[in-house]
Phi, psi and omega in degrees: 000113152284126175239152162220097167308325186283322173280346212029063189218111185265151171251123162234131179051054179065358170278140159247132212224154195267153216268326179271355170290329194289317210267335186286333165298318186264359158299306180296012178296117158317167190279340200264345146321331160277312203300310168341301203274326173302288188334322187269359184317159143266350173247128220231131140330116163279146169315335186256005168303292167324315171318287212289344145323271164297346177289335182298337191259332172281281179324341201254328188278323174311316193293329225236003156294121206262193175276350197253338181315310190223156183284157204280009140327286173318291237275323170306294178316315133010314186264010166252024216286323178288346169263022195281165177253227205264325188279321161303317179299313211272328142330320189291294184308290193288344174296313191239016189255140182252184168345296190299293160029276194323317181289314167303352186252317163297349178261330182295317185291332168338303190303303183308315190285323182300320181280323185267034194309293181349280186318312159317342214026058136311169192201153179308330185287327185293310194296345158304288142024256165341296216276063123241000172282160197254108186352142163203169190311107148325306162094186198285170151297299223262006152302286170304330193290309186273041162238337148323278154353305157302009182225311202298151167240161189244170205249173170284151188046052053054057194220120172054024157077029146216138174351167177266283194310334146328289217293308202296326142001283179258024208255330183294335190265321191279337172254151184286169158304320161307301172308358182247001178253338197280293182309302177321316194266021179284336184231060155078034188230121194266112186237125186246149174242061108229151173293123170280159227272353203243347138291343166260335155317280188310350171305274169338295185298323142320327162289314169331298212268325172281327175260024182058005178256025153263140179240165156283308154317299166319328156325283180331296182334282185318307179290338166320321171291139154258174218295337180295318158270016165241025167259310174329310167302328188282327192278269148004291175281009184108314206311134191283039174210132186233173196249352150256100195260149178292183177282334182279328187262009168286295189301301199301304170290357160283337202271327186280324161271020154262010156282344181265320170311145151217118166264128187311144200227165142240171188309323195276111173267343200221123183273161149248102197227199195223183147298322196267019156274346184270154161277153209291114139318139152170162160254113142304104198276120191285326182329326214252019181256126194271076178353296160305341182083002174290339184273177185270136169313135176251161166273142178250256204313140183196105194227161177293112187100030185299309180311337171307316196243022153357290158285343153288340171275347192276303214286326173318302175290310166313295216279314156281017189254313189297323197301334171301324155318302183298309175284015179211072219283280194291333170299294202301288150007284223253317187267002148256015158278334206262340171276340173274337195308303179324300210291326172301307182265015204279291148008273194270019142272336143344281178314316182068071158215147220279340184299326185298348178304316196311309146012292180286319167279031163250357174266044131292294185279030162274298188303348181268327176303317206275332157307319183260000196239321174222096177278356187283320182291355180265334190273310167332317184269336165308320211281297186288340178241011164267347160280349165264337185260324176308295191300310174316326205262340156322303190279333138342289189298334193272344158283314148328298202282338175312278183338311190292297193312304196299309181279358164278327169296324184274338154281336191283302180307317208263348162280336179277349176285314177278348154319321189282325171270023134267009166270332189243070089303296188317318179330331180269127194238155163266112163271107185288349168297305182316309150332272186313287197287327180236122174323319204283013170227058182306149182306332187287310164322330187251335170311297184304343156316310195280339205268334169327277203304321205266333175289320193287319182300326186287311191313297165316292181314316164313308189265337125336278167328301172327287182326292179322309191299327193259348162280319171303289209307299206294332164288307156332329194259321184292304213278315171302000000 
């Protein structure tokens, strides 16, 4: 196997053949048509190879990221992108990368197997191999990838296709509680988050032992206690763990258990690579990221030679700053007719001319605008005259009740008043012997009398009955 990069041109079995016709084939390969032939290899893809597949393609896309792309979390997390591993680009990647991307990531990794045939011990047959082999569905990225991925090895020292120490370093800043759970269960480590007490021991006890300070009495000690008094303790001596574990303390412990691991390596110690396989230098301005995502998009990202592509990012930027426009047309609209309608009639409050009433009947369908045009400002105001109608039905109720209260009082005084004339009525007594004997009290006198008592009783009952009624209405109306 021969390469000439200035010809572009590879030699297999003394044919010569052009090298982007070779890599645009073996790009079109399903993922599980690479993964078969690697996976039998006896030199095995190393996993930071695979990185570097996507880091060619994650730079290109990074420079070109506005304040509106990603919430401004990502963008933190973002600024550790030269420690991400293999499993973080690949998030990074299906968050912002399209179709062609996938296709540039698949010619790249070629290029990459192709530029390391040597390190690989490739041979000419395998690359025959490949190219006669017969198309099939690619399927999504994360379909290929993790049939790649799955052929893939790790290099010595070594985790997810980054340094160990790199990765355990920086994993706290670039990743979420999930991306460290994420990471764990790709490759089957089992983290759990809380510790069982015979799992925070063998922690302890494993720390002890790295730092020379285990004993068997200390052991003993440790076991008598329960877990709350052996956090305490953990707590006391420094040891970096509680058994409802933080994130910092999630990373230490997927780290101490893959100290217990031997993870499989491959043979390929040294890649051969280029610049645009390293990750993008750069700075992120967090300043200029709006948390909600509501302002009009900024360039954030700023790396050496940035003015070079100065003008594709300025087009970037126009072309999103304009598409909110374009889907909401009739919003942008709607909301300068409800600021001019004022501004139109103020002239003719001046004037005191009958026009001015008008206003007042067009703000019914203003308020029908501001409903379909700002609904947030619709609700706000909705918000303020549903607290006006509260308070108006408060003052209202609280006039009721007076008003109930005056006529409950003024009934209560006129039943106790006529209680007091059924009290002194019976008081007047007849004598009826007196009667029958002195002529000045003749029967038509005691009639009129008796007819007297019976009016007053009806009367009374009457106004009993009233009373009632209107102490019900008055409670009714307190209860409404």
């Amino acid at each position: 196997m021969e390469l000439n990069y200035a010809k572009n041109q590879i030699v297999l079995y003394g044919k010569v053949c052009k090298l982007d016709t070779l890599i645009n084939k073996l790009a079109s390969l399903s993922g599980e048509q690479v993964y078969h032939f690697l996976i039998d290899r006896t030199t095995q893809l190393p996993r930071r190879m695979n990185c570097m597949a996507m880091i060619s393609v994650l730079n290109n896309r990074i420079k070109f990221l506005h304040s509106n792309s990603m919430p401004k979390d990502a963008f933190v997390k973002l600024q550790y992108y030269s420690s991400y591993s293999e499993q973080q680009l690949f998030m990074l990647f299906n968050k912002i990368c399209d179709e062609t991307d996938f296709q540039t990531y698949r010619r790249n990794l070629f290029s990459l197997i192709i530029d390391n045939y040597q390190f690989l011990n490739l041979n000419d047959g395998e690359l025959m191999y490949l190219k006669n082999l017969n198309k099939q569905s690619i399927g999504s990225f994360p379909d290929y990838f993790n049939y790649i991925t799955g052929a893939c090895l790790e290099q010595p020292d070594t985790f997810d296709g980054q340094d160990i120490t790199v990765l355990k370093n920086n994993l706290q800043y670039s990743a979420s509680n999930q991306d460290v759970f994420d990471l764990a269960g790709k490759y089957g480590v089992p983290l759990p988050t809380r510790l069982k007490r015979e799992e925070y021991l063998d922690f302890i006890f494993d720390w002890l032992k790295r730092k020379g300070t285990y004993s068997e009495s200390v052991q003993n000690e440790l076991n008598e206690m329960n877990i709350t008094q052996i956090s305490t303790y953990a707590r006391r001596t420094g040891i970096p763990m509680q058994p409802n574990m933080s994130k910092t303390e999630l990373i230490t412990y997927l780290f101490y258990f893959l100290d217990q691991c031997e993870i499989p390596t491959t043979s390929m110690d040294e890649i051969k690579s280029s610049p645009k396989y390293e990750p993008l230098e750069f700075r992120v301005d967090l300043q200029a990221i709006d948390s909600f995502g509501t302002s009009e998009p900024k360039r954030v990202i700023y790396y050496a030679g940035d003015h070079e592509d100065s003008s594709e990012m300025a087009e970037i930027i126009k072309e999103a700053t304009e598409k909110p426009q374009e889907e909401e047309p009739e919003l942008a609209k709607a909301d300068e007719s409800i600021y001019d309608e004022p501004k139109v009639e103020e002239p003719k409050v001046e004037e005191a001319t009958p026009v001015v009433e008008e206003p007042v009947l067009a703000s019914e369908p203003e308020e029908e605008n501001l409903e379909e045009a700002a609904p947030w400002k619709f609700i706000v105001k909705n918000n303020e005259k549903a607290k006006q109608d509260e308070a108006m039905l408060e003052a209202a109720k609280a006039q009721e009740a007076l008003l109930a209260e005056d006529i409950i009082n003024e009934t209560l005084a006129q039943i106790k008043e006529k209680e007091v004339v059924e009290v002194e009525e019976p008081t007047i007594e007849i004598d009826t012997k007196k009667v029958d004997l002195n002529t000045e009290y003749g029967s038509g006198k005691i009639e009129g009398l008796l007819d007297s008592k019976g009016k007053l009783v009806a009367l009374s009952v009457f106004l009993g009955v009233a009373a009632a009624v209107i102490v019900f209405i008055a409670i009714a109306m307190l209860v409404l």
